[in-house]
Rosetta silent file (secondary structure, phi, psi, omega in degrees, C-alpha in Angstrom):
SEQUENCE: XXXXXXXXXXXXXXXXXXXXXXXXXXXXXXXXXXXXXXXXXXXXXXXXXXXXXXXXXXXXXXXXXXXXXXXXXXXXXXXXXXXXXXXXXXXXXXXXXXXXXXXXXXXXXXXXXXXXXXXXXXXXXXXXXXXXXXXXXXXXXXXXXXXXXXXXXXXXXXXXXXXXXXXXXXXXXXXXXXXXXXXXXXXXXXXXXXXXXXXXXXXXXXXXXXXXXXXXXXXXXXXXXXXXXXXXXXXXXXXXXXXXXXXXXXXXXXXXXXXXXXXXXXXXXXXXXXXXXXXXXXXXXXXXXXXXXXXXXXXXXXXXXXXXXXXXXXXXXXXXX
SCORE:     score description
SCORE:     0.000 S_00000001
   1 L     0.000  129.523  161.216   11.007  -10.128   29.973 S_00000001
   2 L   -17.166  109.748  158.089   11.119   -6.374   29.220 S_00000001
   3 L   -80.405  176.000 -172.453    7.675   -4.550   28.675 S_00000001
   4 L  -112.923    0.077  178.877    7.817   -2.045   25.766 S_00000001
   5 L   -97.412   19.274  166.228    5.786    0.038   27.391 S_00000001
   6 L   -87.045    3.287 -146.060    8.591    2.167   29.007 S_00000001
   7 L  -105.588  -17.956 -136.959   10.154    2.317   25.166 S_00000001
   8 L  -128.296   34.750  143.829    7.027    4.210   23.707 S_00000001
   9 L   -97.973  -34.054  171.112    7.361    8.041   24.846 S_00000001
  10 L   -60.908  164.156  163.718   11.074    7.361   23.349 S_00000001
  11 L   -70.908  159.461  118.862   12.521    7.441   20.012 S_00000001
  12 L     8.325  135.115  174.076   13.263    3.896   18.839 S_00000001
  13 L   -85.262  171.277 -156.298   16.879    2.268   20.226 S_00000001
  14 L   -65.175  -48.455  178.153   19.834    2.777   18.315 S_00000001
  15 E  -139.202 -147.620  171.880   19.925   -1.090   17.346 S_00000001
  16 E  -147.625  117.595 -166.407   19.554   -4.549   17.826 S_00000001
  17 E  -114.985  141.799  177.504   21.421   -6.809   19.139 S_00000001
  18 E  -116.504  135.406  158.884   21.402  -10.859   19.381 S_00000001
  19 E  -119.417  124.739 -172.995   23.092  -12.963   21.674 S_00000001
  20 L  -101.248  161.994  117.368   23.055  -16.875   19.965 S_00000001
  21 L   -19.219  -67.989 -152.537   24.894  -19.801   21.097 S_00000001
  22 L   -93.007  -32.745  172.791   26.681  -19.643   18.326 S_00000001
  23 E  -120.016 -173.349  167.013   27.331  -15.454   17.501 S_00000001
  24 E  -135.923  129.028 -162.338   26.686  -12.056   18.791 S_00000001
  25 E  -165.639  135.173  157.011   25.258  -10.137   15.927 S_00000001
  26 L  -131.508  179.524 -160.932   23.774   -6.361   15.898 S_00000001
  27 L  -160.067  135.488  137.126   22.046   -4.084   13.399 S_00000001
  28 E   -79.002  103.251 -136.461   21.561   -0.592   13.109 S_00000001
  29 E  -133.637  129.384  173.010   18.521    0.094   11.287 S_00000001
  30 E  -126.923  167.596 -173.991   18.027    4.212    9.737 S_00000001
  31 E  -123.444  126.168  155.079   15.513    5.306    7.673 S_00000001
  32 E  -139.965  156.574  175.190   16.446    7.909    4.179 S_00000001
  33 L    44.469   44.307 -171.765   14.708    9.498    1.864 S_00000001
  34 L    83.528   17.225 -162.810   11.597    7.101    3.686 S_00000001
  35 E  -135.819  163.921 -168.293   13.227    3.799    3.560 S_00000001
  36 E  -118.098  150.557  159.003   14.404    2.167    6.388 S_00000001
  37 E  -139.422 -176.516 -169.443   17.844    0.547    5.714 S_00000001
  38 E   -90.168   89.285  162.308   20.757   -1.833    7.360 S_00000001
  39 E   -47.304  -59.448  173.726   23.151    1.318    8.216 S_00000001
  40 E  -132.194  177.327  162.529   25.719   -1.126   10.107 S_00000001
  41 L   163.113  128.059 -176.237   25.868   -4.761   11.341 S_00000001
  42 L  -103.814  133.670  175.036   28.470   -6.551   13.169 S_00000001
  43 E  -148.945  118.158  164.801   28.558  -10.263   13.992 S_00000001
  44 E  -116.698  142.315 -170.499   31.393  -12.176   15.829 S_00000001
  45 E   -60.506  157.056  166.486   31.407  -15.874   16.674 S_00000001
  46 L  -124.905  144.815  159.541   31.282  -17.684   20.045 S_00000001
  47 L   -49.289  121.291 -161.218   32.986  -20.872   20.962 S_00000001
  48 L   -63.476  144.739  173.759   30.084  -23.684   21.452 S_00000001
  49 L    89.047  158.971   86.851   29.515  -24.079   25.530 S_00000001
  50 L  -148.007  -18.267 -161.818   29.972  -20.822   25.998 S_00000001
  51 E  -147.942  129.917  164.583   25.790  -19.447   25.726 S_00000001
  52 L  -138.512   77.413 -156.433   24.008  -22.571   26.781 S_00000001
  53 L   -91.111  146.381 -155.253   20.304  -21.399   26.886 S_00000001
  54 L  -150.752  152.304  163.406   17.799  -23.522   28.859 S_00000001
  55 L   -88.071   12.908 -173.708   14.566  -22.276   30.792 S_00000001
  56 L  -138.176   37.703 -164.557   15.682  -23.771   34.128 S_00000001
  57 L  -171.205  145.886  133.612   19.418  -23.165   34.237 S_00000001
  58 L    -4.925  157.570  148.635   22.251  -20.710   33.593 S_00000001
  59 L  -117.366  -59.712 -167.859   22.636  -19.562   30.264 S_00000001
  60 E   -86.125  128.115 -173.604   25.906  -17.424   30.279 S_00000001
  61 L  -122.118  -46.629  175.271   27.979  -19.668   30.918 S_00000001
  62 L  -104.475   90.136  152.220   31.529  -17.759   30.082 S_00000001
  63 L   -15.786  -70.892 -158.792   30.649  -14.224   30.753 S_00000001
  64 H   -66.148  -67.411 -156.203   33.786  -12.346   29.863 S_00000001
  65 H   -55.422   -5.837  135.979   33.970  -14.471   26.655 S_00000001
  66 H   -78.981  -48.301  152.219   30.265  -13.180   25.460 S_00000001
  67 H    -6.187  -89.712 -174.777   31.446   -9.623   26.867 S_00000001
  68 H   -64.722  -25.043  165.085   33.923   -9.434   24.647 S_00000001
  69 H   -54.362  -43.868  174.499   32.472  -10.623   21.562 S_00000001
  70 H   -49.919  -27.570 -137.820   29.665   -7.707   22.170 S_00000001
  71 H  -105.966  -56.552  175.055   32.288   -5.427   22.728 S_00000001
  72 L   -69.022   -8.025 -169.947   34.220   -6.136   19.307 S_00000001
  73 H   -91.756  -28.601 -172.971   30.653   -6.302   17.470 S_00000001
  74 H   -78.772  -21.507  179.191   29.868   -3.103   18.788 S_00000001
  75 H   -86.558  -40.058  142.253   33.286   -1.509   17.605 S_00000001
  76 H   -19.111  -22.531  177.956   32.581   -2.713   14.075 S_00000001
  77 H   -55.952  -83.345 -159.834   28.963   -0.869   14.101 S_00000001
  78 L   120.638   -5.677 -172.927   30.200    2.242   13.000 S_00000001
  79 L  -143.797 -174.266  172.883   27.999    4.165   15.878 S_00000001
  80 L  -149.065   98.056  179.854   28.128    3.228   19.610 S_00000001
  81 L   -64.719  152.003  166.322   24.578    2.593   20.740 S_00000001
  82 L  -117.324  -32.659 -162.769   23.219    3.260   24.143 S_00000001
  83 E  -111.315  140.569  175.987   19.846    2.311   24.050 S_00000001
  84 E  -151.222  146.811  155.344   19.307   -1.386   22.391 S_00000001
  85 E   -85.683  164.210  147.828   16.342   -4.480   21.827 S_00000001
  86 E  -144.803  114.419 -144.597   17.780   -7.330   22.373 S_00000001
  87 E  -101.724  175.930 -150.097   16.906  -10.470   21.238 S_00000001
  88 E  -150.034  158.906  172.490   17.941  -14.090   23.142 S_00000001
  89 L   -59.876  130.910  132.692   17.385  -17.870   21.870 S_00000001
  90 H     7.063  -48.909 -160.980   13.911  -19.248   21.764 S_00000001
  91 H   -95.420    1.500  174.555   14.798  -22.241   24.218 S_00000001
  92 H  -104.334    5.738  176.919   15.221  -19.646   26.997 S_00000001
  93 L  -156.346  120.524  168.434   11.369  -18.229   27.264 S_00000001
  94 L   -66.777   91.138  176.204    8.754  -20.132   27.100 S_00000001
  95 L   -49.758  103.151 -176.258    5.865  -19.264   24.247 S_00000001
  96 E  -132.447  142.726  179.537    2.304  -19.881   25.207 S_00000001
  97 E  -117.116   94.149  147.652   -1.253  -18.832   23.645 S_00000001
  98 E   -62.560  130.176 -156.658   -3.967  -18.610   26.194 S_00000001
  99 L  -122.713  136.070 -176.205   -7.706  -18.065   25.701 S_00000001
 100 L  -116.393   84.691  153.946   -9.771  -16.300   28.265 S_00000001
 101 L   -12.138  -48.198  152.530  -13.583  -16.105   27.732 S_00000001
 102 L   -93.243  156.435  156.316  -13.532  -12.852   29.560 S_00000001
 103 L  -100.236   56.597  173.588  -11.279   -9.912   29.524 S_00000001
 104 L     1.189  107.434 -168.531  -10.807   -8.095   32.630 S_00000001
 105 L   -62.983  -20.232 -170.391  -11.176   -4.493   31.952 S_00000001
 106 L  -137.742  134.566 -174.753   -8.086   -3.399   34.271 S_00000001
 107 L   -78.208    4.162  147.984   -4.858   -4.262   33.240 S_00000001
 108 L   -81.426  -18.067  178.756   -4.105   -5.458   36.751 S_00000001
 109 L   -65.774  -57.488 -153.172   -6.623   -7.664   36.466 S_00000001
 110 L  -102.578  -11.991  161.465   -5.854   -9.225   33.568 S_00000001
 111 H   -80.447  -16.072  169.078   -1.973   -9.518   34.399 S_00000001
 112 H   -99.931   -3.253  148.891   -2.828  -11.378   37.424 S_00000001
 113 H   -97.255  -20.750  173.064   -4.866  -13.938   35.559 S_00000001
 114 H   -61.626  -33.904 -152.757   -2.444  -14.312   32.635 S_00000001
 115 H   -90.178  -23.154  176.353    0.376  -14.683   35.245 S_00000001
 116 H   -56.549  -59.927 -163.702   -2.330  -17.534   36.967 S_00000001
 117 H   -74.592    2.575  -40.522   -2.920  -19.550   34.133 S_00000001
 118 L   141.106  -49.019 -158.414    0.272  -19.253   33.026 S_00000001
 119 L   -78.155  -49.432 -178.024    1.885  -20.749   36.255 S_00000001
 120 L   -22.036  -62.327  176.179    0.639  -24.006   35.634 S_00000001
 121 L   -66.428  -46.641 -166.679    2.783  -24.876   32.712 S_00000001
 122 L   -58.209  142.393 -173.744    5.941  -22.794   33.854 S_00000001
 123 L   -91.270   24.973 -166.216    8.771  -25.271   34.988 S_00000001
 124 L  -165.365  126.090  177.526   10.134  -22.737   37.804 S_00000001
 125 L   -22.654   91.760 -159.665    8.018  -21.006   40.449 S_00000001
 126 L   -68.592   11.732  145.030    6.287  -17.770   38.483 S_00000001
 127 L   -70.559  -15.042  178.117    7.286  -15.703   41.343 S_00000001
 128 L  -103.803   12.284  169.650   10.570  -16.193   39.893 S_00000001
 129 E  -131.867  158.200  174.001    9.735  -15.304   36.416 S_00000001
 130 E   -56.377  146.786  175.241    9.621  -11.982   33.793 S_00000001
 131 L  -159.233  123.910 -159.230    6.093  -12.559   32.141 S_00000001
 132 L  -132.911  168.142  170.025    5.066  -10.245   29.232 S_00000001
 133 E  -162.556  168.114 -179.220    1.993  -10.804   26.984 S_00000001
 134 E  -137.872  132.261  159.521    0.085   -9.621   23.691 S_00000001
 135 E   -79.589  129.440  161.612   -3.367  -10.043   22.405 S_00000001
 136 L   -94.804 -110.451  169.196   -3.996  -11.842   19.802 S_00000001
 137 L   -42.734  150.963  157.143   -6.980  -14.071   17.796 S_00000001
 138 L  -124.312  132.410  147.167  -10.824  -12.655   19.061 S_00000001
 139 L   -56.117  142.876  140.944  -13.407  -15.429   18.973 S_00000001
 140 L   -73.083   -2.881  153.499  -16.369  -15.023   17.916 S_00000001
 141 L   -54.068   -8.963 -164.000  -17.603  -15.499   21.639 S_00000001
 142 L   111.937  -57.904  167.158  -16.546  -12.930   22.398 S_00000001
 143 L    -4.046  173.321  149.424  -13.207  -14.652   23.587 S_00000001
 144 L  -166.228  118.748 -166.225  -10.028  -13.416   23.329 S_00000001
 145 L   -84.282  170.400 -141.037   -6.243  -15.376   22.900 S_00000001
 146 E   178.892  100.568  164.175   -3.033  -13.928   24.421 S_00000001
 147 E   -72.977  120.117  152.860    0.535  -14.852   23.515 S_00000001
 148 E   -96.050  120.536 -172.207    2.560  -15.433   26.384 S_00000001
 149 L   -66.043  158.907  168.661    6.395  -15.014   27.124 S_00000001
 150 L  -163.358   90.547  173.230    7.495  -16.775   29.829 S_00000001
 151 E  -124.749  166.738  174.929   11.205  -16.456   31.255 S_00000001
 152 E   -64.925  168.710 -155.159   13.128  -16.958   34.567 S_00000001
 153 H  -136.056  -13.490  154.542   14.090  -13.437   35.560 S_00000001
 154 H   -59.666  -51.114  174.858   17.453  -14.399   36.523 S_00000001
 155 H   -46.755  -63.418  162.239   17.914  -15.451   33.218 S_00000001
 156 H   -59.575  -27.608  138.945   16.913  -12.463   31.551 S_00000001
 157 H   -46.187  -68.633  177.555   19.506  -10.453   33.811 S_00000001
 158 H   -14.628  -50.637 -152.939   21.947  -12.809   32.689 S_00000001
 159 H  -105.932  -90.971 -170.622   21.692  -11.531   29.105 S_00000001
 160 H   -21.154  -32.363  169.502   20.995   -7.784   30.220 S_00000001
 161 H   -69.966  -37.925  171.551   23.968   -8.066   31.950 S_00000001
 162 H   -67.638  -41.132  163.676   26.053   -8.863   29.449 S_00000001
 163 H   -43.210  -40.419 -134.190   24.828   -5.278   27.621 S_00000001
 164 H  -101.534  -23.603  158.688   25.452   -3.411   30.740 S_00000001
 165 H   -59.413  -28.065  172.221   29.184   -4.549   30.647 S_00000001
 166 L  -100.435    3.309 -174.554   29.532   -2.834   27.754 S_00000001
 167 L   110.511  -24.242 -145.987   27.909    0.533   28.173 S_00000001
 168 L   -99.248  142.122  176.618   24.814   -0.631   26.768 S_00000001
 169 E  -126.200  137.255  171.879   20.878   -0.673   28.549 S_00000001
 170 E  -120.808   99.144 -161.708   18.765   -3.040   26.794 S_00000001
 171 E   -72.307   -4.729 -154.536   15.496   -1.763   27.489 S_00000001
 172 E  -147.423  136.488  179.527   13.131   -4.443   25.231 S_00000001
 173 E  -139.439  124.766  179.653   14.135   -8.427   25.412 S_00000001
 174 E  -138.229  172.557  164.000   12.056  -10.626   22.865 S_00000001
 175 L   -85.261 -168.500 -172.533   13.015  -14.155   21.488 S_00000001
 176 H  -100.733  -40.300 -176.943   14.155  -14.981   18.147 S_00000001
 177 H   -56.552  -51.300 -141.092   11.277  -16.638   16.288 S_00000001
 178 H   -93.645  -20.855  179.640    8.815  -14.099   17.824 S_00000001
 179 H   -89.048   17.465 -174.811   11.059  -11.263   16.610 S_00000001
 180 H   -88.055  -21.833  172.454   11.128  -12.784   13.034 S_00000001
 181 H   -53.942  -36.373 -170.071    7.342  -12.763   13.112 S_00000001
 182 H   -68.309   -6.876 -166.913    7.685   -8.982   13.560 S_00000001
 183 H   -66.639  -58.828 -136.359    9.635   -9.244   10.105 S_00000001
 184 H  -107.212  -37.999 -164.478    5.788  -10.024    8.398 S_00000001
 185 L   -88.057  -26.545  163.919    3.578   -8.063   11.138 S_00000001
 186 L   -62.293  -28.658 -135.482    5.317   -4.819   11.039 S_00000001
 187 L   -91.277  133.580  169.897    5.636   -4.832    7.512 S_00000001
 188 L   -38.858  -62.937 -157.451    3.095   -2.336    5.175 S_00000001
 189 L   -82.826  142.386 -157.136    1.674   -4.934    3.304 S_00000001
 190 L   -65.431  161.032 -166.434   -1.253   -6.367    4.597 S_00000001
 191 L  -123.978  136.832  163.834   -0.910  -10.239    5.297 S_00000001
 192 L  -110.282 -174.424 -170.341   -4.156  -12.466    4.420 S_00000001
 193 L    22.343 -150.177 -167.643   -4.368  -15.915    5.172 S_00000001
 194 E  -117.256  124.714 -177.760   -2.809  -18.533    6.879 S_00000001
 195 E  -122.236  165.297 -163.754    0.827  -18.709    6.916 S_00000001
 196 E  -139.922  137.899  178.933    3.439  -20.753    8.461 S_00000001
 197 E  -123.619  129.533  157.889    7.310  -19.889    9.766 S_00000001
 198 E  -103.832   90.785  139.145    9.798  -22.623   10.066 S_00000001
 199 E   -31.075   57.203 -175.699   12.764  -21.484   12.053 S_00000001
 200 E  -104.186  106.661 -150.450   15.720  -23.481   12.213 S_00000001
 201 E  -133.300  132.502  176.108   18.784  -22.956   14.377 S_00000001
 202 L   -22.092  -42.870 -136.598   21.769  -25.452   15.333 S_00000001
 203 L  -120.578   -1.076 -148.486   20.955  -26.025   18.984 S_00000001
 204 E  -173.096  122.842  108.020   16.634  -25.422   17.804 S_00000001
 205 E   -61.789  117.189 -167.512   13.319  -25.436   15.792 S_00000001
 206 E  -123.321  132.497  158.322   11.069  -23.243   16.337 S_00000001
 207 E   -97.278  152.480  163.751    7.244  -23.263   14.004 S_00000001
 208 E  -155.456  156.890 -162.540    4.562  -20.746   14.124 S_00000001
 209 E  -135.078  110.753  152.304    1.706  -20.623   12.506 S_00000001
 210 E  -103.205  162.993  174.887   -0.462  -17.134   12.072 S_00000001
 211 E  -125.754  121.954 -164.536   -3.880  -16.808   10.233 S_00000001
 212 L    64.841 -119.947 -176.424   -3.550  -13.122    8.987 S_00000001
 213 L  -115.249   41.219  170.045   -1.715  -10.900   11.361 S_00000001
 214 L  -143.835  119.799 -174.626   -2.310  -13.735   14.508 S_00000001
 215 E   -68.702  108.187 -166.736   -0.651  -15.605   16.135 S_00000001
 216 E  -118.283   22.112  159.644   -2.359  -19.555   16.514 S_00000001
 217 E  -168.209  163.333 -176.864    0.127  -21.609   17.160 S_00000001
 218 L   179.563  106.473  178.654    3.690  -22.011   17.975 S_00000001
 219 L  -110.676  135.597 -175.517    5.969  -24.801   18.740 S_00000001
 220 E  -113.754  143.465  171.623    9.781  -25.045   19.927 S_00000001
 221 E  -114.882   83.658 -165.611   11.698  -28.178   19.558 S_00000001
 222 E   -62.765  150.546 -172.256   15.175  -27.945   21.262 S_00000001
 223 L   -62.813  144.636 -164.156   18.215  -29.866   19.327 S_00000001
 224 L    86.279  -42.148  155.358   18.168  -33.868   20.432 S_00000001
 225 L   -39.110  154.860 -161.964   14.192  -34.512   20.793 S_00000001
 226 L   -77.669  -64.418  169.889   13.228  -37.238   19.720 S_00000001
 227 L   -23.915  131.344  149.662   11.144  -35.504   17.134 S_00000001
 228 L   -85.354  135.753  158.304   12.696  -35.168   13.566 S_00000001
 229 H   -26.195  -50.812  176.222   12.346  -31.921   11.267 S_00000001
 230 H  -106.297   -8.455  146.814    9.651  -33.538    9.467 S_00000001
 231 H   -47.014   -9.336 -173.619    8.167  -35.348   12.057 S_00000001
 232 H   -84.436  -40.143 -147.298    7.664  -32.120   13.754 S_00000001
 233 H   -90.397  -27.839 -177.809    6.398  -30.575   10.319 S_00000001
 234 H   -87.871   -4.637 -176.739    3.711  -33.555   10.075 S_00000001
 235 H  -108.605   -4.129  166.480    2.307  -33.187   13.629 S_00000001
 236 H   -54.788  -80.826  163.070    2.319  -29.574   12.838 S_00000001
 237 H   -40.590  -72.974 -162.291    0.094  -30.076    9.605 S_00000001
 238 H   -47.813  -77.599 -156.403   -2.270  -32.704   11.286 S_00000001
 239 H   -63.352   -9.544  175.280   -3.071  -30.280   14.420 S_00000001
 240 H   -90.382  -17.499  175.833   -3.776  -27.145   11.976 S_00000001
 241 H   -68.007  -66.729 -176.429   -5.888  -29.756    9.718 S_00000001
 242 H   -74.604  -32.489 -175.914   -7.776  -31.057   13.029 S_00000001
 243 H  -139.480   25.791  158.651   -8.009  -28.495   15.442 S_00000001
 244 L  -119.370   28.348 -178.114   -7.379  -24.608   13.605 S_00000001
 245 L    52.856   11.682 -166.901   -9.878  -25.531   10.971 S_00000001
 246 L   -57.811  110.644  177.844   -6.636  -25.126    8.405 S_00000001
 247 L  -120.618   58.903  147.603   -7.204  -25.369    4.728 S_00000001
 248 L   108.300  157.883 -174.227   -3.808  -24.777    3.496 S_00000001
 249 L   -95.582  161.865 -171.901   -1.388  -22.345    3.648 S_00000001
 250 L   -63.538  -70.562 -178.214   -0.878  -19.266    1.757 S_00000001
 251 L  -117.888  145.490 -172.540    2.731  -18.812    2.168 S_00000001
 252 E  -143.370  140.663 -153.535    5.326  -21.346    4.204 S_00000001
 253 E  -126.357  138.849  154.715    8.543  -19.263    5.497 S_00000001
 254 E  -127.170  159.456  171.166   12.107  -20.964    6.070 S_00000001
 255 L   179.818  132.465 -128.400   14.782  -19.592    8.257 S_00000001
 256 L   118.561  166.399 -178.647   17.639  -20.120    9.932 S_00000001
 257 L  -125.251  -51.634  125.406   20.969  -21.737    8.988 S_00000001
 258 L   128.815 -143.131 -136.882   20.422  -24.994   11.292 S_00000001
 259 L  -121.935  -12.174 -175.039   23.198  -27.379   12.402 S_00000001
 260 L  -156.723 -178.336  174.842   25.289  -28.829    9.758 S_00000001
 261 L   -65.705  149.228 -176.678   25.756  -28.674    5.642 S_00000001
 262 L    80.336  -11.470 -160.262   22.886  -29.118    3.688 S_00000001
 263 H   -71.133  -57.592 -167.445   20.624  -28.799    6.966 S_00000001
 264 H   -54.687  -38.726  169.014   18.532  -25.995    5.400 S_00000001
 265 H   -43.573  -49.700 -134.807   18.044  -27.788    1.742 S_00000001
 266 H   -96.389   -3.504  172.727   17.051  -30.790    3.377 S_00000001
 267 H  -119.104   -0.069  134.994   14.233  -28.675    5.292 S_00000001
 268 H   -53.233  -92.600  160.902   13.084  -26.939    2.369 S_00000001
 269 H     4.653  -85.290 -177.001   12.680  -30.662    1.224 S_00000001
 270 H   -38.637  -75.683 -175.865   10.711  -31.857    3.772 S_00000001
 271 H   -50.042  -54.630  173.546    8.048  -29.002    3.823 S_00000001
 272 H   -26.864  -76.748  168.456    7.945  -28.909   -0.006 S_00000001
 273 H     1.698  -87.956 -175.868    7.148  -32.166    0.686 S_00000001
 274 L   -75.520  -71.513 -146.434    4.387  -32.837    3.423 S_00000001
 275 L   -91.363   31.175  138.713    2.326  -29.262    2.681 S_00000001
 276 L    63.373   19.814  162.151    2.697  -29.144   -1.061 S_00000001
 277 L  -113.439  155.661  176.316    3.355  -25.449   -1.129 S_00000001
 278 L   -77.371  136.267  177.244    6.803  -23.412   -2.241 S_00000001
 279 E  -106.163  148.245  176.475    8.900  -22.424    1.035 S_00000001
 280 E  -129.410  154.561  178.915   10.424  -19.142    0.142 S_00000001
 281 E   -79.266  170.992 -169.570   13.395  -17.970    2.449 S_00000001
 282 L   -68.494  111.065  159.291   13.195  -15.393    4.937 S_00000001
 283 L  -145.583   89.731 -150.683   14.497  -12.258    3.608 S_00000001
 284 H   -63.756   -1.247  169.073   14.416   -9.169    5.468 S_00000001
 285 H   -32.631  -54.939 -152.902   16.356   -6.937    2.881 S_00000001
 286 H   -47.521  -54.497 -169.488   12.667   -7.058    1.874 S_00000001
 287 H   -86.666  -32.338  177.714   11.873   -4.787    5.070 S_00000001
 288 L  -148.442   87.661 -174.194   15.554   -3.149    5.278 S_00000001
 289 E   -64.583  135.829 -172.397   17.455   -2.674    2.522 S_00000001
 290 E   -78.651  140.102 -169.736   21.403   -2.935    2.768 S_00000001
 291 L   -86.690 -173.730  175.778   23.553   -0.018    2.024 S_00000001
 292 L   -88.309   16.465 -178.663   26.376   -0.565   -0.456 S_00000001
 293 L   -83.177   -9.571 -167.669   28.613   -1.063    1.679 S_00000001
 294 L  -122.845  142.986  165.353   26.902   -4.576    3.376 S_00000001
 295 L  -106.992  149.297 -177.545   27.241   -7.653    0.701 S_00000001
 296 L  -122.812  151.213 -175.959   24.504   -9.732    1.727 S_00000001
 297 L  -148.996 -167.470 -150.481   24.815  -13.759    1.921 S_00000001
 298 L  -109.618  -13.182  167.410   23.102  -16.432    3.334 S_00000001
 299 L   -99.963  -11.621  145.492   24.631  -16.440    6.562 S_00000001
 300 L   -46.718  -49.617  162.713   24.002  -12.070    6.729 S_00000001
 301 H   -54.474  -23.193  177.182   20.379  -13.242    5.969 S_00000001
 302 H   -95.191  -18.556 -174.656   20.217  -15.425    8.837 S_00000001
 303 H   -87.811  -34.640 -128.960   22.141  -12.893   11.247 S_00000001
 304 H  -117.280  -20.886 -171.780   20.121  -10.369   10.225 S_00000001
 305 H   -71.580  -51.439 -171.392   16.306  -11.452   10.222 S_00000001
 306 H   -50.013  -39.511 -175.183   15.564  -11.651   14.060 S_00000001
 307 H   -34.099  -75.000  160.955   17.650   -8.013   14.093 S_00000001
 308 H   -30.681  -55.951  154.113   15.502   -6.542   11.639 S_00000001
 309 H   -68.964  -21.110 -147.267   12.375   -7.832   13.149 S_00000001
 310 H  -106.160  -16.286 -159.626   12.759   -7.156   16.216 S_00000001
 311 H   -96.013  -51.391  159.477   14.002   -3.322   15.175 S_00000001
 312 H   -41.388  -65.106  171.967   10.481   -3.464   12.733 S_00000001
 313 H   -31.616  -61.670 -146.317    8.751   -3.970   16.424 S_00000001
 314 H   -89.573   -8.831 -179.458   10.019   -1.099   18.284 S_00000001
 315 H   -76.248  -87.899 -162.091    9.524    1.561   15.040 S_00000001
 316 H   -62.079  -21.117 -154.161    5.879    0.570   15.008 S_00000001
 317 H  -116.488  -18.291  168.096    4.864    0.568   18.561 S_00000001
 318 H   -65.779  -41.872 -166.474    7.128    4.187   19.037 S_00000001
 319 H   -61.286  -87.896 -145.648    4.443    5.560   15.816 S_00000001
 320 H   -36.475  -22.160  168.282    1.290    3.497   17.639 S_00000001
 321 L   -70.649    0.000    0.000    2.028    5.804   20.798 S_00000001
């Protein structure tokens, strides 16, 4: 997976771009008079089989037919980007939070034990995979946890490739969940407590759970497990009761459009349910307001959150350089 730290002598890329199973969807994100707004966004559909994302397999499975969707999404923009993030389904990079006791002082150091412990887990030889990481929680030991990315590196060409067909170099590759997190950690207002994101996408669930601006947990359920939506959501609750010390959440996040009518309702439902808190939807207007020219709906809101976040990412970490 793309580090970001070749992005952060640069200006910010032009957009953001998603490739789903189900669409191709980009965003242009500008800032006036201090506000950042949605300038453009484009989204065209793909015929199911066509993006089949797996961490051990293929993905692209009909090239030209993701090509061209990019190609028409991109003529719709209203600009013609060169520089792009780009974000990829969830079920294609694996999400892990490791805890170190020590911290190697040199960042060679410490990329060659993340990439150790790390190896364990990975279902494909970690000589063959992209491996990116972030720090997160500090113990008070001293300690210190580390989100980890995990993808096949073939894979991640796969999807790079499809940019590069078009004109396009997509220097930054993140997943979709982690760039909706980026929605609430980029964002000015400071976040307290412990909050929880529910994800939900046709083919995928993905939860995460931060306490403040950290990430302590985070589970993906690919479409078919065994698992149910709220079975997922009660084995969720129980390990943040029993083993994050969790005494309820602040705020509970929904997002996503998920696989059929009614799927989102009925997963509002659920949490409402089990945690006894209001789920409020995801809405990054909040972060990037739409010009008047974009009508916003509930499937724009769902196209539009990973975009946003993931666009929210590369703005703060160009300032933090």
């Amino acid at each position: 997976m793309s580090l970001l730290a070749s992005w952060l002598a640069s200006p910010p890329p032009d957009a953001a771009i998603e490739i789903a199973p189900e669409r191709v969807s980009a965003a242009v994100i500008a800032s006036r008079s201090g506000q950042l707004v949605v300038s453009g966004h484009a989204s065209e559909p793909l015929t199911h089989g066509v993006v089949v994302p797996s961490l051990t397999s293929a993905n692209v499975v009909d090239r030209t037919a993701v090509a061209d969707a990019l190609r028409r999404v991109i003529e719709r923009l209203g600009t013609r980007p060169r520089r792009v993030a780009l974000v990829i389904p969830d079920t294609a990079v694996k999400v892990s939070l490791v805890r170190f006791d020590q911290v190697p002082p040199r960042r060679d150091d410490l990329d060659q034990l993340v990439r150790w412990q790390v190896r364990k887990s990975a279902p494909f030889p970690i000589e063959e995979a992209s491996v990116s990481y972030t720090a997160s929680a500090r113990g008070a030991d001293g300690s210190r946890e580390f989100v980890v990315a995990v993808a096949r590196e073939d894979v991640i060409r796969e999807y790079e490739g499809i940019c590069q067909s078009a004109g396009i170099y997509a220097g930054l590759v993140d997943a979709a969940t982690l760039s909706l997190l980026n929605l609430f950690l980029a964002s000015p207002k400071e976040l307290t407590g412990d909050w929880l994101l529910v994800h939900v996408r046709p083919e995928y669930t993905s939860i995460a759970i931060a306490r403040d601006t950290d990430l302590i947990f985070y589970r993906n359920r690919a479409e078919g497990d065994e698992a149910t939506l709220p079975d997922l959501v009660h084995q969720t609750a129980m390990y943040y009761e029993d083993r994050l010390a969790g005494k309820g959440f602040a705020r509970v996040l929904l997002a996503g459009s998920g696989g059929s009518a009614g799927a989102m309702e009925a997963a509002r439902h659920s949490l409402q349910e089990r945690l006894g808190v209001g789920v409020e939807a995801v809405d990054p207007t909040r972060a990037a307001a739409l010009t008047d020219r974009i009508t916003a709906s509930p499937d724009l809101m769902d196209a539009l959150g990973p975009l946003v976040g993931m666009a929210l990412r590369t703005r703060r970490e160009t300032v933090k350089a």
